[in-house]
C-alpha positions in Angstrom: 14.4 -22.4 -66.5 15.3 -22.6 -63.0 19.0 -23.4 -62.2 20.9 -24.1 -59.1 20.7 -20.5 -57.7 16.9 -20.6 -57.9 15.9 -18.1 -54.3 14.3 -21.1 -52.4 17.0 -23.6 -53.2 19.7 -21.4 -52.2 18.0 -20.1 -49.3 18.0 -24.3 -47.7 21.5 -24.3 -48.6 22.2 -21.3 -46.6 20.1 -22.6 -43.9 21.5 -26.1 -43.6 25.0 -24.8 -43.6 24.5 -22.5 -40.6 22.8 -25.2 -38.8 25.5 -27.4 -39.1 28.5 -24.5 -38.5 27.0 -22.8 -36.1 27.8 -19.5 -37.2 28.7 -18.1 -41.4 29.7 -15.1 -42.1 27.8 -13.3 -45.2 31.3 -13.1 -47.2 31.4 -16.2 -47.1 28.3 -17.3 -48.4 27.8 -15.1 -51.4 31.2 -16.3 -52.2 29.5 -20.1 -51.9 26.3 -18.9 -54.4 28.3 -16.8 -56.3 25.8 -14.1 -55.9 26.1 -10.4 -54.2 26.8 -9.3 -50.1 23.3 -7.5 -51.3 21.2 -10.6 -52.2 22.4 -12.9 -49.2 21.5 -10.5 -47.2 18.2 -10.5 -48.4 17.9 -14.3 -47.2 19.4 -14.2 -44.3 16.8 -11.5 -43.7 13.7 -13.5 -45.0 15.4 -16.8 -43.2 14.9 -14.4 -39.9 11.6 -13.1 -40.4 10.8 -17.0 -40.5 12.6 -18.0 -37.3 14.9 -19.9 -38.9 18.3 -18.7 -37.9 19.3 -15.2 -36.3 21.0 -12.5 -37.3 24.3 -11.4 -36.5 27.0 -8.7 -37.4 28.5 -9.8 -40.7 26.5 -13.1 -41.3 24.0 -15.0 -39.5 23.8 -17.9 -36.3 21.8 -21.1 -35.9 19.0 -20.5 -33.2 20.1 -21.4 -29.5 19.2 -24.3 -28.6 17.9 -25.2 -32.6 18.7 -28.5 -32.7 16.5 -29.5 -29.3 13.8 -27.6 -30.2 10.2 -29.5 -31.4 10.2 -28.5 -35.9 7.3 -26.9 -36.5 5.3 -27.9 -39.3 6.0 -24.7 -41.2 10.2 -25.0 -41.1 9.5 -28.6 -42.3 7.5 -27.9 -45.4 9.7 -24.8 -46.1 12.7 -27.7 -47.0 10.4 -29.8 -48.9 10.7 -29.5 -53.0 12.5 -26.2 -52.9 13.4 -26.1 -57.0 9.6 -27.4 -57.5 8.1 -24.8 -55.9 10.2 -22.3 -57.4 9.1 -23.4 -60.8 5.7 -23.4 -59.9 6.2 -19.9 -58.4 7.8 -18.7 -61.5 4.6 -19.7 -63.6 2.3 -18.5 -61.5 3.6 -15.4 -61.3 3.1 -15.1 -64.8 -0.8 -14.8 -63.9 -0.8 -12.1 -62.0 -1.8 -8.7 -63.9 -0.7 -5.0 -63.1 -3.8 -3.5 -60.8 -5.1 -6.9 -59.7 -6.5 -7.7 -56.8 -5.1 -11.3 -55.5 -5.2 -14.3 -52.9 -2.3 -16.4 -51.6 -2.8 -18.9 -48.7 -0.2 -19.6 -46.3 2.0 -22.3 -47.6 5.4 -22.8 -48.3 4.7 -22.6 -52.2 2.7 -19.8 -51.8 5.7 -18.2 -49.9 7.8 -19.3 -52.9 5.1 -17.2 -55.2 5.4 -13.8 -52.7 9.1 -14.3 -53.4 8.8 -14.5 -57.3 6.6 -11.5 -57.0 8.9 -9.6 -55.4 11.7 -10.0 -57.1 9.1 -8.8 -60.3 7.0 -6.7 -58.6 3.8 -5.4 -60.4 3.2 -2.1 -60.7 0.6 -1.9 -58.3 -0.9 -5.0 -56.4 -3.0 -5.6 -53.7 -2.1 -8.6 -52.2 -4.1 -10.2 -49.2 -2.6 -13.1 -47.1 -3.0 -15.6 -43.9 0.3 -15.8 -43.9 2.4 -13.7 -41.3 5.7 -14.7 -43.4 4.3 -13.9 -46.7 3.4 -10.7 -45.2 6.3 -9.6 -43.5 8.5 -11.4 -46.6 7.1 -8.1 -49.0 8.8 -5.2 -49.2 8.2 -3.8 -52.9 6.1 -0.1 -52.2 4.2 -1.0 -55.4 2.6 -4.1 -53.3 -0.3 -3.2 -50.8 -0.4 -6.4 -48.7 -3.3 -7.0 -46.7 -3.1 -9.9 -43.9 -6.3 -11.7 -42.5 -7.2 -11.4 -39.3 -7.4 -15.0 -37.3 -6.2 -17.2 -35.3 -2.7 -18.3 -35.3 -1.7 -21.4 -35.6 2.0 -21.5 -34.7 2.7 -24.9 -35.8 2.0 -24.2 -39.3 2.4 -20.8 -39.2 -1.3 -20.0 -40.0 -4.2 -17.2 -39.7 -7.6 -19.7 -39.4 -10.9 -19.5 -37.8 -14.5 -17.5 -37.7 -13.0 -14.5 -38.0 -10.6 -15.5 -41.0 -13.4 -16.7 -42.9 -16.2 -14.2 -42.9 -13.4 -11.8 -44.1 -12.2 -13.3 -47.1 -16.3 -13.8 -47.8 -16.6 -10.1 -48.2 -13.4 -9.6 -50.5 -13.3 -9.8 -54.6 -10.0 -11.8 -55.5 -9.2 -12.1 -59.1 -7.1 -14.8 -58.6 -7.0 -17.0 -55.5 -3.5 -18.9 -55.2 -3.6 -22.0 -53.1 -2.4 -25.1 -51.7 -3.3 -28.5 -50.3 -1.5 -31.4 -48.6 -2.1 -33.9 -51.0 -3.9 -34.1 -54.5 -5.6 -37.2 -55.9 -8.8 -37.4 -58.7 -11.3 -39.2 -56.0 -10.7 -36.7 -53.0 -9.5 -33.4 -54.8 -7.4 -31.3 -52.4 -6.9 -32.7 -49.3 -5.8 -31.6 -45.9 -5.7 -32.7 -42.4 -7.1 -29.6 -40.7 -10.5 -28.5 -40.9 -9.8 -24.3 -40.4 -7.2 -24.7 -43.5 -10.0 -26.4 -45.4 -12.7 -23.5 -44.6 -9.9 -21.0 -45.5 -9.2 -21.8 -48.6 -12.5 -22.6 -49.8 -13.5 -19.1 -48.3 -10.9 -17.3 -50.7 -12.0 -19.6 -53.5 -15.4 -18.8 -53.2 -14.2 -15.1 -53.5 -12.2 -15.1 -56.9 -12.6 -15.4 -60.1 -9.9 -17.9 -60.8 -8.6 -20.5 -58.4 -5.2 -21.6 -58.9 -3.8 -24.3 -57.4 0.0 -24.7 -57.0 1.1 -28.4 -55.9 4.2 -30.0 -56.3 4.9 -33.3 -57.5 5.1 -34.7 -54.4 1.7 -34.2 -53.4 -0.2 -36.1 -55.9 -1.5 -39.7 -55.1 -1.7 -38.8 -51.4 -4.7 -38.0 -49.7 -5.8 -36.8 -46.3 -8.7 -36.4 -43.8 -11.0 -34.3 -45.4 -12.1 -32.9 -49.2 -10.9 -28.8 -49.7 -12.1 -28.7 -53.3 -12.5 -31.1 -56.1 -9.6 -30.9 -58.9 -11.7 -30.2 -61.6 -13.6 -27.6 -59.4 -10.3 -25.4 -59.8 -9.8 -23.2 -63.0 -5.7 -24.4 -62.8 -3.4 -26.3 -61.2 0.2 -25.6 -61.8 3.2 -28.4 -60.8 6.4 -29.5 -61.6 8.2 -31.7 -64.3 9.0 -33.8 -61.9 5.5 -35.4 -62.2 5.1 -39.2 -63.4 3.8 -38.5 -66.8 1.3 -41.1 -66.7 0.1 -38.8 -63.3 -0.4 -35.6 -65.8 -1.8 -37.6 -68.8 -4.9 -39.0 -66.2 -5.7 -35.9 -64.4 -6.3 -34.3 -68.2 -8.1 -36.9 -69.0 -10.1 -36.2 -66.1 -10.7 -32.5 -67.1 -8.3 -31.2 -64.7 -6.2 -28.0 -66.4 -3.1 -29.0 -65.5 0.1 -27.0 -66.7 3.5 -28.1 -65.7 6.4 -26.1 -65.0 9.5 -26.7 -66.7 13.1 -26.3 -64.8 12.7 -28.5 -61.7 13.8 -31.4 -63.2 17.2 -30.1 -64.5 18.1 -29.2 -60.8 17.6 -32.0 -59.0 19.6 -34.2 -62.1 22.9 -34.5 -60.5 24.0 -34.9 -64.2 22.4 -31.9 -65.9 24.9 -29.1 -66.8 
């Protein structure tokens, strides 16, 4: 169950507080989360290694000049569904064996999965990535990461292209996590960009089981081109926070769909 101190919803709480103080002192905010100087500290670092805020003696500062600047795509998608992606994170981190070998694209839910893994580490993992935050997000020695080379794209925060591609061809995954901008039963995984959609289905094509991890906001929308079809994908793991009606259709489909419990309880204003 995920509750109110879930990593990723804590960390935009931390996040939107600094942006609108200016300046918080670390004291201070494990106070607010009732959690330890250790484990703010921890997010504050992560928040940095994302660009999000900067570090200072003590605590942490909003960016100069933060609230003038252009959002990128990736800060926008990292305050999106927080406690959703968590619970998805949490499940599919169940999935991931001692030894393996495994894929996770660059997303903000599969940054929420590098964070579950971490704070579970496996015993040994090799773990390859097109994500620079995912990368630089894992610290555990029992974790070999290995990042893509590529092309970045520093609106979404992205390793794509030729090179990209033809290396995730010539790697074994035994599980490729991934993640789409929108999910529907006629299009399958959709995105808007053309070098995300050769990325993914590179890494796909490499693995023996494709996961995909979409929140509940992503289903019913659809966008410019076709990743993969649903049913094409051995899982798909969301939230409870999906129109049952939604889940019931896409079964009937064929589409394994598991939902992850917890979400729901921490967005219900009334839950205990």
């Amino acid at each position: 169950m995920i509750d109110a101190t879930a990593p990723g919803a804590r960390r935009a709480r931390i996040l939107k507080r600094i942006q609108q103080e200016g300046r918080v002192s670390l004291t201070d905010l494990a106070s607010e989360h009732a959690v330890s100087a250790v484990t703010v500290h921890r997010d504050l670092q992560l928040l940095s290694e994302e660009g999000l805020l900067e570090r200072v003696r003590g605590g942490a500062r909003s960016l100069a000049g933060a609230s003038a600047r252009i959002e990128t795509g990736w800060n926008a998608r990292l305050r999106e569904a927080g406690p959703e992606k968590d619970a998805i994170a949490a499940a599919a981190r169940e999935l991931i064996e001692d030894g393996s070998t495994i894929f996770i694209d660059a997303s903000s839910t599969g940054l929420a999965l590098a964070h579950a893994i971490e704070l579970r580490p496996p015993a040994d993992l090799t773990l390859v990535t097109n994500s620079p935050a995912i990368a630089l997000g894992l610290t555990s020695p029992s974790i070999h990461v290995i990042v893509a080379p590529g092309e970045l794209d520093q609106h979404m925060r992205v390793l794509t292209g030729r090179w990209t591609i033809d290396f995730l061809a010539g790697l074994n995954f035994a599980a490729a996590f991934v993640s789409a901008a929108g999910i529907t039963l006629d299009h399958g995984l959709t995105t808007s960009r053309s070098g995300l959609a050769d990325t993914v289905n590179a890494a796909a094509d490499s693995a023996e089981q494709v996961v995909g991890l979409m929140d509940s906001t992503k289903f019913e929308r659809a966008s410019l081109m076709t990743i993969r079809g649903a049913t094409e994908l051995d899982l798909i793991i969301t939230d409870d926070r999906l129109d049952p009606e939604a889940i019931e259709a896409f079964r009937v489909a064929g589409v394994n769909l598991q939902v992850a419990t917890g979400a729901a309880e921490v967005n219900d204003p009334e839950a205990d």
